[in-house]
C-alpha positions in Angstrom: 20.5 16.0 -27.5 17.7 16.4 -25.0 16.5 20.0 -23.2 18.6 20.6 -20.0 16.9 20.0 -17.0 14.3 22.5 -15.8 14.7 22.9 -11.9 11.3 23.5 -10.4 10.8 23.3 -6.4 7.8 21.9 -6.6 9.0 18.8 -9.2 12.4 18.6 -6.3 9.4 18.3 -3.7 7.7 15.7 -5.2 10.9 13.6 -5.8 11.1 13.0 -2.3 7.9 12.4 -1.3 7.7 8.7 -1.9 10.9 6.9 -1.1 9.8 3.0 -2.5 6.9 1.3 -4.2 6.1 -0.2 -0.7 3.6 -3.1 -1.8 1.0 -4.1 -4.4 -2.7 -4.7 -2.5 -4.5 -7.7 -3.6 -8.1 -8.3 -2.8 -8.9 -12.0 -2.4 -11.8 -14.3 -0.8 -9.9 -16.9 1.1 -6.3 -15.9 2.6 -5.0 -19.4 3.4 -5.8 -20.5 -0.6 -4.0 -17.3 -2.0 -0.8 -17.5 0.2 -0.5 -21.3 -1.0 -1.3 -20.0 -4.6 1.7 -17.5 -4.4 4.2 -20.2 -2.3 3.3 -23.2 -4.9 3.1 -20.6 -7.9 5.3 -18.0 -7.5 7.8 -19.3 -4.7 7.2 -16.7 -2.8 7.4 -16.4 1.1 5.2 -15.2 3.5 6.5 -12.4 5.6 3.9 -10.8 7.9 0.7 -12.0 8.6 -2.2 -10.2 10.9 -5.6 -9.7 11.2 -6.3 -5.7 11.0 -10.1 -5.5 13.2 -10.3 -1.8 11.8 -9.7 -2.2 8.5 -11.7 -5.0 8.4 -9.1 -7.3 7.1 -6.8 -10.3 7.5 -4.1 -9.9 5.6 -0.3 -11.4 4.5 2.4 -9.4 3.4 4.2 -11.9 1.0 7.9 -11.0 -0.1 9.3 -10.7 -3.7 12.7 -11.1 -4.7 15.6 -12.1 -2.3 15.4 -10.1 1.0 18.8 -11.5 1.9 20.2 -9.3 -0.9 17.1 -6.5 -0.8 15.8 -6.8 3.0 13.3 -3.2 2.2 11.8 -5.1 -1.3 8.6 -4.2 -2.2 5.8 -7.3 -1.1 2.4 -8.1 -2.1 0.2 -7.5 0.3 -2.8 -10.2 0.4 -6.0 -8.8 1.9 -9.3 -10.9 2.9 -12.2 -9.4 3.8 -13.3 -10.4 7.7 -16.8 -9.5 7.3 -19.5 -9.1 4.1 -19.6 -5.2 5.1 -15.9 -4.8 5.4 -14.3 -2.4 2.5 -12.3 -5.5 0.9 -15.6 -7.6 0.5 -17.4 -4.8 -0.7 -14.5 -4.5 -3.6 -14.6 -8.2 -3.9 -18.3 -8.0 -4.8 -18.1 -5.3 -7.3 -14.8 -6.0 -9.1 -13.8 -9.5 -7.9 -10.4 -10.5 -6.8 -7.4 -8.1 -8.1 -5.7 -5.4 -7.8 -6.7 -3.3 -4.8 -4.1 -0.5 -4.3 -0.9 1.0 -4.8 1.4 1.6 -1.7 4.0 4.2 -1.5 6.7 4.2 1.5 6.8 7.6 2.7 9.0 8.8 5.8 6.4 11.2 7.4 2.7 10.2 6.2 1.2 13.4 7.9 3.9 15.6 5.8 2.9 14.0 3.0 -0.8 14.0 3.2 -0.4 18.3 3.7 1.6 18.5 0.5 -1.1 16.3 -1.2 -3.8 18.5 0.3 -2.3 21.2 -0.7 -2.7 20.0 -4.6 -6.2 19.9 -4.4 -6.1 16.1 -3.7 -8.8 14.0 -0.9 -7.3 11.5 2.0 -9.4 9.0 3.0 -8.6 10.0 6.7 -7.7 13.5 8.5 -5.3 11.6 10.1 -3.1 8.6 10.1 -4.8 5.0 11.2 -3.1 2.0 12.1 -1.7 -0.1 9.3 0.7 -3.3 8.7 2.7 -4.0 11.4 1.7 -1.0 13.1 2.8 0.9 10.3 1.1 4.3 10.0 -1.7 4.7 6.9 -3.4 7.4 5.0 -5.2 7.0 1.3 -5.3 9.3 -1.6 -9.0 8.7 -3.0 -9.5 7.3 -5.9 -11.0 9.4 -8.0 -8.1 12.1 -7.1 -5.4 9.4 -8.4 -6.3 8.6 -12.3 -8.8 5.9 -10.4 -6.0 4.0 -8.6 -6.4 3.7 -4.6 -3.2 5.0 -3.5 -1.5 4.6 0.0 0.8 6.1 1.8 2.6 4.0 4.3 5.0 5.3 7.2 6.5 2.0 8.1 6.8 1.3 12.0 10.7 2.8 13.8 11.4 -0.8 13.8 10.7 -1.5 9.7 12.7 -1.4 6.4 
């Protein structure tokens, strides 16, 4: 038999600060020659595409599993650096292509990034930018997250 459960506020808190595993960033050179690779590949389907100017970025949000069944599935999200001094072609040069980040839906980024604060943990941003789809965006730095870039995506009223 395993302990009883030990309440603690602060674990409740942290339950309900992510909702989903939103999407999986992938940093690649050329966004027309990854999409095919994951259609021809993978069978996957391209859901969203855009080109971000201030993130430096065009980008494809490319869905997995069957949306008819799980319309709020997680995607991969495809990112391609639109300049050499953009933050995705700086990662290109130093790591190659691969996983970027780690994207967490939340339902209030700002609420979120407060209780992060409030751990001790760095944002990226002292506020919200624009994101996906006019999703709203904040990052939790790397070297605050066990080296992973995390995200923290408010999707748009209109989304999931």
């Amino acid at each position: 038999m395993s302990a009883p459960e030990q309440t603690d506020d602060r674990l409740s808190e942290v339950r309900h600060l992510f909702t989903a595993i939103d999407h999986v960033g992938i940093a690649v050179p050329d966004l027309d020659e990854a999409v095919a690779f994951y259609r021809d590949a993978y069978g996957m389907q391209v859901l969203h595409e855009e080109t971000n100017e201030e993130q430096g970025v065009r980008e494809a949000m490319v869905g997995v599993g069957d949306r008819a069944t799980n319309p709020a599935g997680s995607c991969i999200q495809l990112l391609a650096p639109l300049s050499p001094d953009s933050t995705i072609a700086k990662f290109l040069d130093r790591n190659g292509p691969g996983l970027q980040q780690l994207a967490f839906r939340v339902e209030d980024v700002e609420h979120v990034a407060g209780v992060l604060r409030e751990r001790g943990l760095r944002l990226l941003y002292d506020a919200p930018k624009r994101g996906t789809s006019d999703s709203r965006v904040n990052f939790i730095h790397p070297k605050d997250a066990g080296g992973v870039l995390v995200e923290l995506v408010e999707p748009a009223q209109n989304q999931h």
